[in-house]
N, C-alpha and C positions, 0 to 999 in steps of 0.2 A: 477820530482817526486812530489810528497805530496806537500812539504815544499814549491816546488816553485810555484806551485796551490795555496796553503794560503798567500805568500807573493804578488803574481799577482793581489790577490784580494784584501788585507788590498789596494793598492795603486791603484786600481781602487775607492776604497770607504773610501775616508778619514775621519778621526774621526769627531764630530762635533766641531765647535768655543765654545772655552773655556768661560764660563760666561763672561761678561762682555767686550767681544772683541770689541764689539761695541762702548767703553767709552773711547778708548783710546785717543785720544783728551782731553777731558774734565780730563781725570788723568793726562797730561801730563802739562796741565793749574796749576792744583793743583799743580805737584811737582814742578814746577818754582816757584809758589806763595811762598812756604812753604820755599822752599831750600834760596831764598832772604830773608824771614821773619823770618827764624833762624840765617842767618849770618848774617844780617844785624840791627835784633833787638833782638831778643833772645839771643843772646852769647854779647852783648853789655849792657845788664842786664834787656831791654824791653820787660814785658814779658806777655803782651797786646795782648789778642786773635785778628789773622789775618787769613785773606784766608775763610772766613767764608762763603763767596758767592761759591767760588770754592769746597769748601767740600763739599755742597750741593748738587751742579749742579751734581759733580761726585756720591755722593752717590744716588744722585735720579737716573741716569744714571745704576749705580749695579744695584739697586732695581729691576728696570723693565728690567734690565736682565732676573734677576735669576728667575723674576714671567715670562715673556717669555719661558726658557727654564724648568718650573715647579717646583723651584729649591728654590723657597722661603721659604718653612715650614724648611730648613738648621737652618733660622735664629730666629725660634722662640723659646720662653724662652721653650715651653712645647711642646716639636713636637710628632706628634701621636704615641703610642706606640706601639710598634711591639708585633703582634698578638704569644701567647703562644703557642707552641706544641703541 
């Protein structure tokens, strides 16, 4: 029927990659950095910014996601305003 016509097709055309699919590396760097740099310095009372190369990497990585996928005006303070009625 119907239903199984539209289920046939969502799984012939899958959704696209969620922003940032691309970075998972470079976030996966960061949560190590970070997950060491709290237990190991922060909860010990060091509380001395770390991981600061790693943040980067990864958020320049989103960045040019979300500008790849058109998705960048999400993050601006004033994003265009939607046209009136």
């Amino acid at each position: 029927g119907a239903a199984g016509e539209v289920r046939e097709k969502n799984m012939s055309n899958p959704p696209p990659a969620a922003p940032g699919k691309g970075c998972d590396e470079v976030r996966k760097q960061y949560d190590e950095c970070f997950k060491s740099w709290y237990t190991d310095k922060f909860l010990q009372g060091n509380s001395t910014p770390a991981c600061l190369k790693e943040w980067e990497d990864y958020r320049l990585c989103m960045l040019a996601s979300l500008k790849d996928k058109k998705l960048l005006h999400l993050l601006e303070k004033n994003p265009p305003s939607t046209p009136k009625p």
